[in-house]
C-alpha positions, 0 to 999 in steps of 0.5 A: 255609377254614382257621381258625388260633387262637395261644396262649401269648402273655405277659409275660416277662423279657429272656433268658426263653423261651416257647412259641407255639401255633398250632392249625389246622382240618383236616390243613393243618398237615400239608399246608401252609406255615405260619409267624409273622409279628410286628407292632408298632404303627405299623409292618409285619407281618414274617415271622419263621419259616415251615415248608413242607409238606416240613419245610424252615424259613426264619427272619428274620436277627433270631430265628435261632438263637433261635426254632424252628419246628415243628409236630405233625401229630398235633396239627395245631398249628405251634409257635414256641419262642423263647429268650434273648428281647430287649425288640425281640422285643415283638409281637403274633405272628400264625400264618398259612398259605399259602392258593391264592389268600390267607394265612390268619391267625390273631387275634395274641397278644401278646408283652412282653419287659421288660428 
């Protein structure tokens, strides 16, 4: 069982930046594939970025060139830096990694982006 926890969810202006943190029980981090998935009432959960084991990303055409993930192994946390913020970017972002039969997820934080 992995168990994930994000922080680092808040307010913010159009054009701002935060840093999402997701701490992950054990070595998953290192081992793992993990990303952000981001969701909105009413609508599906998307993904947003994932990081493989190896190190390779994958973002939504939507973020790129905005947001960034990475993680510290050290740490056993994965990160998501996100830049130049739009009001769509409004959410609650959930951390989860790929599990051998399931995602793991994390509980969400949540993301405002006035304009």
């Amino acid at each position: 069982q992995v168990q994930l926890v994000e922080s680092g969810g808040v307010w913010v202006q159009a054009g701002g930046s935060l840093r999402l943190s997701c701490a992950a029980s054990g070595s998953f981090v290192s081992t793992g594939t993990m990303g952000w998935y981001r969701q909105v009432p009413g609508k599906e959960r998307l993904l947003v970025a994932r990081i493989f084991s190896g190190g390779t990303t994958t973002y939504a055409d939507s973020v790129k060139g905005r947001f960034t993930i990475w993680r510290d192994n050290a740490k056993n946390t994965m990160y998501l830096e996100m830049n130049s913020l739009k009001p769509e970017d409004s959410a609650v972002y959930y951390c989860t990694a790929w599990g051998p039969e399931s995602n793991y997820w994390g509980q969400g934080t949540q993301v405002t982006v006035s304009s």
